[in-house]
C-alpha positions in Angstrom: -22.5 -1.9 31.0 -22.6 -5.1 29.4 -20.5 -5.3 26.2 -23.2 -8.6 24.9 -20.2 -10.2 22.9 -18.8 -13.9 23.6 -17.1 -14.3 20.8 -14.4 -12.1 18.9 -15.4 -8.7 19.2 -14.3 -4.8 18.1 -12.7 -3.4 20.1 -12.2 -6.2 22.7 -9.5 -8.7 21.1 -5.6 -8.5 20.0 -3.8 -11.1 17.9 -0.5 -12.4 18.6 1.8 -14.1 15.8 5.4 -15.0 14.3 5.5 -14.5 10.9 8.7 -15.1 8.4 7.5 -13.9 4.4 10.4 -16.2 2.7 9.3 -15.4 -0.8 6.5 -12.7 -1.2 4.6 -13.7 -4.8 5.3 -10.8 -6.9 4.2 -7.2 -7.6 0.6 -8.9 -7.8 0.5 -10.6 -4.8 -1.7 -8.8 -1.7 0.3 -10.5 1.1 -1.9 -9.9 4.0 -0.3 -9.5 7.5 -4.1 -10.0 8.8 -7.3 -10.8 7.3 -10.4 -10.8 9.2 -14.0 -11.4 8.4 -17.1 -10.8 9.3 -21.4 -10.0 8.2 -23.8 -7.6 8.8 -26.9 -6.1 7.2 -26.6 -2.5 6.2 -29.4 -1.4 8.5 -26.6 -2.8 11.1 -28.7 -5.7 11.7 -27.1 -9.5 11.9 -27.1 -11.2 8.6 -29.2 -13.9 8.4 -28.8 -15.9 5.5 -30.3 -13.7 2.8 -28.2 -13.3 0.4 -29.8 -10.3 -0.8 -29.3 -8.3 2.0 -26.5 -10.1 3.9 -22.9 -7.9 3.8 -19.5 -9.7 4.2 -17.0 -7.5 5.1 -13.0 -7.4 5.2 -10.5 -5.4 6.9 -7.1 -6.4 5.3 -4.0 -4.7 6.0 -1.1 -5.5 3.0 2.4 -5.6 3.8 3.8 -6.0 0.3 5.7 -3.1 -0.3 4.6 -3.1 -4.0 1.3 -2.7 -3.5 0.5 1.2 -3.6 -2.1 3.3 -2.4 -4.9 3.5 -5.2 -6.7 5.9 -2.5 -4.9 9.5 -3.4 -6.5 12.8 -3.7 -7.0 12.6 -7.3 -8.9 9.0 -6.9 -11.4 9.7 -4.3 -13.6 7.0 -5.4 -10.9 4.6 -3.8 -11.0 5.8 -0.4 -13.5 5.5 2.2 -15.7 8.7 2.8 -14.0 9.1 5.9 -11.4 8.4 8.2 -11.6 8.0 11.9 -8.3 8.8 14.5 -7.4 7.2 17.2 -8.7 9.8 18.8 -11.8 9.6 17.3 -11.7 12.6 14.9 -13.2 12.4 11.9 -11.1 13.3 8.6 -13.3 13.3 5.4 -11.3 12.3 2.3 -12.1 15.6 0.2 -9.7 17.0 3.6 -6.6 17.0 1.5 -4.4 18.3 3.8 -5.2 15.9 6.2 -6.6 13.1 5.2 -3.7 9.9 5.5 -4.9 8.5 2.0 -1.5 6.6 2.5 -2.8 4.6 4.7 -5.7 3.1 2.8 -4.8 1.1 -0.5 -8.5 0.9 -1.8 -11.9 1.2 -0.1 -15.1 -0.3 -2.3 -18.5 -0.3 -1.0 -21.4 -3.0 -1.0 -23.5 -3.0 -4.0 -27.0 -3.2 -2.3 -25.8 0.1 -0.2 -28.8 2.0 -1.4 -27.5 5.6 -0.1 -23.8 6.0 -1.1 -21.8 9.2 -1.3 -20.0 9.9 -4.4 -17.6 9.2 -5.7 -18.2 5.1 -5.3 -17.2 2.4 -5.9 -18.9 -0.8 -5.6 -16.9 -4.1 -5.0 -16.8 -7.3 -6.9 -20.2 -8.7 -7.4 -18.8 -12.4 -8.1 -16.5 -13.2 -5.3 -19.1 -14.1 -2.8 -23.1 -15.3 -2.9 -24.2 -11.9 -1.3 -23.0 -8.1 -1.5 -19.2 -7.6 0.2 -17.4 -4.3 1.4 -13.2 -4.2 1.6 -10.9 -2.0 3.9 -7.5 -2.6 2.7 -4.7 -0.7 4.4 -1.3 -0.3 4.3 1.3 0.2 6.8 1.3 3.4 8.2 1.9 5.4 11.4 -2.2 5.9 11.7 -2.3 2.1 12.5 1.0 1.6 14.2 -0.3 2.7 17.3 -2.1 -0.9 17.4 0.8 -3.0 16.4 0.8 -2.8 13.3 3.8 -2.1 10.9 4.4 1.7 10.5 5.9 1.8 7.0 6.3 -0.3 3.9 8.9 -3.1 4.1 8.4 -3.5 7.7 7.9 -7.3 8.5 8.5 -8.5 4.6 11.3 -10.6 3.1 14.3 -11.0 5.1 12.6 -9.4 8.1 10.5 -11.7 10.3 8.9 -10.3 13.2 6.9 -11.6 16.3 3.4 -9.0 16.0 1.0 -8.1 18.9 -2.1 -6.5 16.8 -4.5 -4.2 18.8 -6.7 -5.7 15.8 -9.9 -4.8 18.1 -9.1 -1.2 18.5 -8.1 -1.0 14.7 -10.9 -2.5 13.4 -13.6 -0.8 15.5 -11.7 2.7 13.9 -12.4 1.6 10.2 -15.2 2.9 8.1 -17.8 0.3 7.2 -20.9 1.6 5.2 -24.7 1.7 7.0 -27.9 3.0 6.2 -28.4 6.6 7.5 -30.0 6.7 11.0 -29.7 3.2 12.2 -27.8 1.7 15.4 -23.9 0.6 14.8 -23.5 -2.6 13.8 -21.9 -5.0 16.4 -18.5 -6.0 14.8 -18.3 -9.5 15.1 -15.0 -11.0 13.4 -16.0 -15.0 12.1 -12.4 -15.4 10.4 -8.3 -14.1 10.5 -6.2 -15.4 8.3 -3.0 -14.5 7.6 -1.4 -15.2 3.5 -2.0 -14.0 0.0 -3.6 -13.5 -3.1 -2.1 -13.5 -5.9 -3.4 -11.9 -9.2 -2.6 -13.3 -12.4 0.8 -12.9 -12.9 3.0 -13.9 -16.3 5.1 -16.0 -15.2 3.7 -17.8 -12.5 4.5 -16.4 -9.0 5.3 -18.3 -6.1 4.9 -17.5 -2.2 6.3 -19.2 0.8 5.8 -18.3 4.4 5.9 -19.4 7.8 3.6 -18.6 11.0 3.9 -19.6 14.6 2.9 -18.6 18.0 -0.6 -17.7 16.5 -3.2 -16.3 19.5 -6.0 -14.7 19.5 -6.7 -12.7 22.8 -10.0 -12.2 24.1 -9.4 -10.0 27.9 -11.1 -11.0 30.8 -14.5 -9.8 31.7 -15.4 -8.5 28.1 -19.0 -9.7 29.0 -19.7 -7.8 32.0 -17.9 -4.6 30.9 -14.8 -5.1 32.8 -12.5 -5.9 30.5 -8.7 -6.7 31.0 -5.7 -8.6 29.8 
């Protein structure tokens, strides 16, 4: 079976980096050990330039150990409706004694969704031309199974570490809103960066970090269905 995707692709793609945190920016600062990007339509469609109906979406995981889980059982509206295991089981977030609301910091929804399950909330109208969607997670052991650190501190200041990320099995786990009977979208990743944001902050905060050895790895044969590294 043909997988139809040339460029970087859930689940088909890892990413390989060095990365030293020397100063981390504060209690406000969302250092992100990966960032990546991508758009689709909620009716799982590509997005095409209308801004009306075009979706970016992030899947961010945080690595400052500051930043806390706003996603608890008491704050639904923070988490997304469900999660998804690696082996593909589906937790919903009222699923208290189960659920790994640990593992999520906040989860907000696009604000043209038109068929959202409540609670909801809907993410910041103003950062981008069109609607956007954010999956921000924190290190857990739910994701360390792809790479990725499996508790807070891991990989932060005074402990640099060289990371493989499964980020294509990760990613392709991750809830991402669409319309109710349509195809899945095809998960197409546009950017990964790696850095911070930091929220205002009295005094100023600074950051400083260092990345090397950065790679993005695409297997062989992800075209034809026969994909290997």
């Amino acid at each position: 079976m043909k997988s139809g995707c040339s460029l970087i692709c859930s689940p088909h793609f890892k990413v390989r980096l060095t990365l030293d945190v020397k100063r981390g920016g504060g209690s406000n600062s969302q250092f992100y050990l990966l960032d990546i990007g991508s758009c689709w339509k909620n009716n799982g469609k590509p997005c095409d330039g209308n801004v009306l109906t075009d979706v970016t979406r992030y899947s961010e995981m945080i690595i400052n150990p500051e930043t806390t889980s706003w996603c608890r059982p008491d704050n639904l509206v923070s988490c997304p409706p469900y999660h998804v295991t690696r082996t593909g089981d589906i937790i919903y977030r009222n699923e208290t004694s189960r659920f790994p609301y640990s593992a999520y910091h906040l989860y907000c929804t696009p604000g043209n969704a038109e068929f959202l399950e409540k609670p909801y909330d809907i993410c910041d109208p103003y950062s981008n031309p069109q609607a956007q969607e954010l999956v921000q997670i924190l290190p857990h052991p739910e994701w360390a199974v792809h790479g990725y650190p499996a508790k807070q501190g891991d990989g932060w200041v005074g402990d640099p570490r060289t990371w493989e990320l499964d980020v294509g099995a990760l990613s392709s786990r991750l809830y991402f809103y669409l319309d109710p009977g349509t195809k899945p979208a095809r998960r197409v990743w546009s950017s990964i960066n790696v850095g911070t944001e930091i929220y205002v902050s009295s005094p100023g905060e600074t950051a400083e970090w260092t990345v090397s050895d950065f790679d993005v790895l695409v297997p062989e044969g992800v075209e034809d269905g026969s994909s290997s590294y």
